[in-house]
C-alpha positions as CSV (number, residue, x, y, z in Angstrom):
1,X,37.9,187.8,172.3
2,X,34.4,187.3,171.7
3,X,34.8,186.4,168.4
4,X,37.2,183.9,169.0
5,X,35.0,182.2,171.4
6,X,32.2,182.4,169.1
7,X,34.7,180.0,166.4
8,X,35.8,177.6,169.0
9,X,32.1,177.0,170.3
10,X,30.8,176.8,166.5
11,X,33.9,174.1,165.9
12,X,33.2,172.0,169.1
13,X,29.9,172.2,167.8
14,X,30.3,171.3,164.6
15,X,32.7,168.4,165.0
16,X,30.5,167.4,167.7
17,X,27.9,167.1,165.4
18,X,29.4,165.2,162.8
19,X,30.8,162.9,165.2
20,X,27.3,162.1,166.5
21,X,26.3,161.9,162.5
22,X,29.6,159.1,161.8
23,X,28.6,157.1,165.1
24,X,24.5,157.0,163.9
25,X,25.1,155.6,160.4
26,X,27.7,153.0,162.0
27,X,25.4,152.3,164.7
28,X,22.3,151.8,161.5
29,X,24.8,150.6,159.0
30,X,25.3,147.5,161.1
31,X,21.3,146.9,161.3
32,X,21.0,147.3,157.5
33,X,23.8,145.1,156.6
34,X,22.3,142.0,159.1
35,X,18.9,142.4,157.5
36,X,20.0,142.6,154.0
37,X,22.3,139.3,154.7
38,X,19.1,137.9,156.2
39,X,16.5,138.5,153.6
40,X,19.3,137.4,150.7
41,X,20.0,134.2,152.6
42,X,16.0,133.7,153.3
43,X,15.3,134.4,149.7
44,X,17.6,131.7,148.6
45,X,16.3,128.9,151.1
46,X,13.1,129.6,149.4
47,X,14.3,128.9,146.0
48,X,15.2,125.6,147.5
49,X,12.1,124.6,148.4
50,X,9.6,125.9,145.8
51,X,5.9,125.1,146.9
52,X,4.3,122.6,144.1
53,X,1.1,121.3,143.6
54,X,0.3,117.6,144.8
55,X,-2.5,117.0,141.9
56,X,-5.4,115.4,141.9
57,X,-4.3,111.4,141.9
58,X,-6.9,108.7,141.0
59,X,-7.3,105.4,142.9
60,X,-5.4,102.9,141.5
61,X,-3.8,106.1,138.6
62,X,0.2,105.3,138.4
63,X,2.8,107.5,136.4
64,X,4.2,105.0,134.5
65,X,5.5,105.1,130.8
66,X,2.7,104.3,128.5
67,X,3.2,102.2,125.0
68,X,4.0,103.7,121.9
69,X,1.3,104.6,119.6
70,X,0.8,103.1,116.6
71,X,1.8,104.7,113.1
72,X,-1.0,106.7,111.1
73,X,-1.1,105.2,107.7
74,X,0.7,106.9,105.0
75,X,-0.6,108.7,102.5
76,X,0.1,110.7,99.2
77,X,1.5,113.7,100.8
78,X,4.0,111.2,102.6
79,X,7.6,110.8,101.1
């Protein structure tokens, strides 16, 4: 009788305990599954918007297309 005890305590036990165990990692699965969408989505916004550096501009200094420079002169190694 004892010993039959003994097995149904050690099975309430253990199912007890891997009941708890199943409802833990649900309960931390959820936590780890929010931040990971988070940091993925936070890492992406960040591509988007890249920090760049301004530059030094000049008074008066404009990024327009410059002329064409002129030719060198040909020489003997030219064909």
């Amino acid at each position: 009788a004892e010993e039959a005890a003994a097995a149904a305590v050690e099975q309430v036990l253990s199912d007890g305990g891997t009941l708890l165990w199943q409802r833990y990692l649900e309960r931390k699965a959820w936590g780890f599954a929010a931040d990971a969408a988070v940091n993925a989505i936070a890492s992406g916004v960040k591509l988007c918007f890249v920090p760049h550096d301004e530059g030094e501009r000049q008074e008066g200094e404009a990024w327009d297309v410059e002329e064409e420079p002129e030719p060198g002169v040909i020489d003997s190694w030219a064909r």
